[in-house]
C-alpha positions, -999 to +999 in steps of 0.1 A: -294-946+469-320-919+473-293-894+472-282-906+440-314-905+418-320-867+433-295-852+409-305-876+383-338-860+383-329-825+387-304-828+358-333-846+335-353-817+345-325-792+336-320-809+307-356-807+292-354-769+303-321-764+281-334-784+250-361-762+252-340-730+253-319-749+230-351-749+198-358-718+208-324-703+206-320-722+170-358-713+157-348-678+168-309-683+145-327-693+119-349-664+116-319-642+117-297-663+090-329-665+071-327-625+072-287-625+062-294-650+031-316-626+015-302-599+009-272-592-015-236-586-010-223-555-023-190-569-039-212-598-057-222-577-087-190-553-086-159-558-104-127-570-084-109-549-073-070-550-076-044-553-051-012-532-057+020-545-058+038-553-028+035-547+006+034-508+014+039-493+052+027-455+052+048-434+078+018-413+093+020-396+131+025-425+152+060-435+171+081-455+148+079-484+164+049-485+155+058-485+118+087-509+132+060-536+140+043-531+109+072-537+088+083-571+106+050-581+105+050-577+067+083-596+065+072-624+091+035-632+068+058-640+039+065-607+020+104-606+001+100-569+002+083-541+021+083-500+006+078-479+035+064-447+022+063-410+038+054-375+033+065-343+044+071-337+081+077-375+083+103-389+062+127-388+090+108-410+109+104-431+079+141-430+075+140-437+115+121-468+107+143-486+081+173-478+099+157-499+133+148-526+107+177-528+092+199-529+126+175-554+141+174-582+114+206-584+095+191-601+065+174-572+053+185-547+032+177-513+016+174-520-021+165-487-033+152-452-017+135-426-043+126-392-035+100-368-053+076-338-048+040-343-053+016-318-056-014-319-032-044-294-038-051-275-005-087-270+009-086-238-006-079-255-043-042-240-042-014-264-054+010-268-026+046-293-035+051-320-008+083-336-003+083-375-001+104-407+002+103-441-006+126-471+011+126-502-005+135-532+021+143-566+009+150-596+033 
């Protein structure tokens, strides 16, 4: 019986120890959400700021199944239609894109693909015409 009120008493020992930790752990939280409770949040006093339209995948320099993932991702939180957009150099991997979503889920479509030039402003403050594309998909 001695052996079992040994670890009795060592764990009431330990226990004391990590009650005490314990306060001082939640003195010391307290202090710090004390600090956080103060001071403002930025978007508290601002207006709100609105969300566009849709859900939009910008065709950049990564591999397209990158994009890919994005696009099912978009589909898969609940979105009836995804615009992937491009620019330039990358509209043929934009174009790479849709066609992998497309072949890979049957249900979606391509509702609508619009091209255009923009014109970008160089670093130099020349105008400069950019091709670009946009896909439409709609599952």
């Amino acid at each position: 019986m001695a052996e079992k009120r040994e670890p009795k008493a060592k764990e009431a020992k330990e226990s004391k120890e990590v009650k005490e930790l314990k306060e001082e752990k939640g003195s010391k939280e307290s202090k710090e959400t004390k600090e956080v409770k103060v001071g403002k949040s930025p978007i508290e006093d601002s207006e709100v700021i609105p969300r566009p339209l849709g859900n939009f995948v910008y065709i950049g320099k990564k591999g397209a199944m990158a994009y890919v993932l994005a696009v099912v991702t978009q589909f898969g939180s609940g979105a009836n239609e995804v615009i992937i957009k491009a620019r330039g150099k990358s509209i043929s991997r934009a174009v790479d894109v849709a066609e992998i979503v497309r072949n890979r889920d049957t249900s979606i479509k391509i509702i609508s693909i619009n091209i255009a030039t923009e014109e970008v402003t160089t670093m130099d403050g020349r105008p400069l015409k950019v091709s670009s594309i946009e896909i439409v998909l709609k599952k």
